[in-house]
C-alpha positions in Angstrom: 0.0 0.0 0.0 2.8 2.8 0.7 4.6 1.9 -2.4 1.3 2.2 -4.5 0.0 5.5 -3.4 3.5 6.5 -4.6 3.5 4.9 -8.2 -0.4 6.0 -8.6 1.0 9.2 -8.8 4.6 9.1 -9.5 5.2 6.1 -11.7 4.8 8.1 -15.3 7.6 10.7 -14.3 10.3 8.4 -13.3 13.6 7.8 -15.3 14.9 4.0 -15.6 17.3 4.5 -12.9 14.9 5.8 -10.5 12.4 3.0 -11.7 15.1 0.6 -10.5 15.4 2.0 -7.1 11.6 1.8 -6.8 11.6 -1.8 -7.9 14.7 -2.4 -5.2 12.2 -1.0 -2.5 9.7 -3.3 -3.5 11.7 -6.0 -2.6 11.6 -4.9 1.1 9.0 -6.2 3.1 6.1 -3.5 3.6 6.2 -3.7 7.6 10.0 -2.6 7.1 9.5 -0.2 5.1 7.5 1.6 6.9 9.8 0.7 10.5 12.0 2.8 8.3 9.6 5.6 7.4 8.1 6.3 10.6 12.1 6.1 12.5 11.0 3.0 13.9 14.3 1.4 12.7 17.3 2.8 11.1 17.1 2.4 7.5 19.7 -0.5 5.5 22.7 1.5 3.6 21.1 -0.4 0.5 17.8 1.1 0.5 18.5 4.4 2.0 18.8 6.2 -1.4 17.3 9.3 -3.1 14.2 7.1 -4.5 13.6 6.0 -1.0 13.4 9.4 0.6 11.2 10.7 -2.2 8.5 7.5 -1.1 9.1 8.2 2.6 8.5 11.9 2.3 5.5 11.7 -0.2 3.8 10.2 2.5 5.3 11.4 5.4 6.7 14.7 4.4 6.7 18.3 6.4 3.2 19.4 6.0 1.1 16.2 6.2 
């Protein structure tokens, strides 16, 4: 569910390399991802990229 509210709106615009750090997240089991969102747990060097930050702040971003 977080990674689709993302691509319902994002998919479209992305380049092929940030399509392939969004298919790396999906990899990641949703109940981490969102431990890593939220601060729960420290986010893995291998997913904390640029692609990841975009997803974690498009749904958990200043203002929301």
């Amino acid at each position: 569910m977080i990674m689709g509210r993302f691509a319902d709106v994002h998919i479209e615009q992305l380049s092929d390399a940030e399509l392939g750090e969004y298919e790396h997240l999906l990899d990641a089991l949703e109940s981490d991802l969102l431990a890593w969102m939220t601060g729960v747990s420290a986010v893995p060097a291998e997913h904390d990229t640029a692609m990841f930050r975009r997803v974690r702040d498009f749904h958990f971003g200043a203002g929301r």
